[in-house]
N, C-alpha and C positions, 0 to 999 in steps of 0.2 A: 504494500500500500504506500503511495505516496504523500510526501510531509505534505501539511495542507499549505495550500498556495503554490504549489512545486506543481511542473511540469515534468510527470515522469519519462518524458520520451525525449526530449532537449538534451544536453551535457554540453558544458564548457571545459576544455580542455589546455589548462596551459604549460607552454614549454618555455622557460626560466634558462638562461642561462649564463652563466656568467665567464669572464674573461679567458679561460682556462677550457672552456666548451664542456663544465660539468653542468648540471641539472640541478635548479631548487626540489627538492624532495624532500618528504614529510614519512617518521615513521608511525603510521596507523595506532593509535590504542585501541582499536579492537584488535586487530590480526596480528598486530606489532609486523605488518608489512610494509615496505616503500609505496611509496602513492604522491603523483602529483597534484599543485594546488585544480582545484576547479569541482565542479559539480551541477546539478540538477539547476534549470534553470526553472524561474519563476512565472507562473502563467502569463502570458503575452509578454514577459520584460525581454528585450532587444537583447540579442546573445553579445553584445559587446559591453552592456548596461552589466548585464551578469556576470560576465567574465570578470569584471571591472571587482565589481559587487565578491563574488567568491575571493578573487585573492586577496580582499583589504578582509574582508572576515577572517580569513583564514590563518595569514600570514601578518598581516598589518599592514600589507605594504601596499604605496600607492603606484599607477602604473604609468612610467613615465612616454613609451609609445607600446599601441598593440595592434599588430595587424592579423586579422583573418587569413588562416595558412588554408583550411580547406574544410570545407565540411564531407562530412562520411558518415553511412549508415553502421552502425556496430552493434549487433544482432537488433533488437526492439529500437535502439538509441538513434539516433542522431546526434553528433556528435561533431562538434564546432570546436577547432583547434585552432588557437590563438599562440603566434608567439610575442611574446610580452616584454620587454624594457624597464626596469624599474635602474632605480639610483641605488649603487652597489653599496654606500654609505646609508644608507636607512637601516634601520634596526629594525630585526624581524620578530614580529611580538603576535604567538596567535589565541592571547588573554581570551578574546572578544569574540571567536568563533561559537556559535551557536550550538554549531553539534560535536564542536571539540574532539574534533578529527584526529588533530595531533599535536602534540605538546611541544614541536620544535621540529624546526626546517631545515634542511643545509644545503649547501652544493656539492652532488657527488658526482662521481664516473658512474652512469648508470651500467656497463661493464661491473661493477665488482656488487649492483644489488640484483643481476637479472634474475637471478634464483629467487629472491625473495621480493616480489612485487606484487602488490595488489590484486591488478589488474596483469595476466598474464602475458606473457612480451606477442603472443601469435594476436592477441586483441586489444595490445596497447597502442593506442592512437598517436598517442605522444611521442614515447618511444622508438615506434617503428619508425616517424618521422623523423628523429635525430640521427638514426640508423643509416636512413637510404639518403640522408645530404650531410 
């Protein structure tokens, strides 16, 4: 069942990356798996309004440029994959998230979490993008 006001069929998707060509990523407390910021978007709210919206909940952070990389069906989802810019100087604070996803973010080699990801690499959207460019 979907949270109410969510759009269970939408997702926001984004890929972070910082100077080094690692990934912000987050480990889960429920699964204690890797997972990137983003999620379920809001009934009618614009998937870049949402994008926006997810990683300031999630991470605190605000996002300096984001562009729409591509959108993609992934099984039920639709699924909008943004790559994102933020200011590498901001402090990542995810106090504020609502479903408190996860208690802290980093930048890693998604190479040393692919075992241990969320979202598995054959239907990670994110990932497979950073993969094939």
């Amino acid at each position: 069942m979907a949270k109410e006001g969510r759009d269970s069929n939408r997702v926001a998707a984004l890929l972070i990356c910082d100077e080094h060509d690692n990934i912000l990523m987050g480990r889960r407390n429920d699964d204690f798996k890797w997972s990137n910021p983003g999620g379920h978007l809001k009934v009618n709210e614009d998937a870049y309004e949402g994008a926006i919206r997810e990683l300031k909940e999630e991470t605190g952070l605000d996002v300096q440029e984001i562009q729409l990389i591509k959108m993609t069906k992934c099984g039920k989802n639709l699924v909008y994959l943004f790559e994102v810019r933020v200011d590498p100087d901001q402090i990542i604070d995810p106090s504020n998230d609502p479903d408190k996803e996860s208690d802290w973010w980093i930048y890693v080699d998604p190479n040393d979490v692919r075992e241990e990801l969320h979202i598995p690499l054959e239907h990670n959207v994110v990932l497979k993008y950073w993969i094939d460019n």
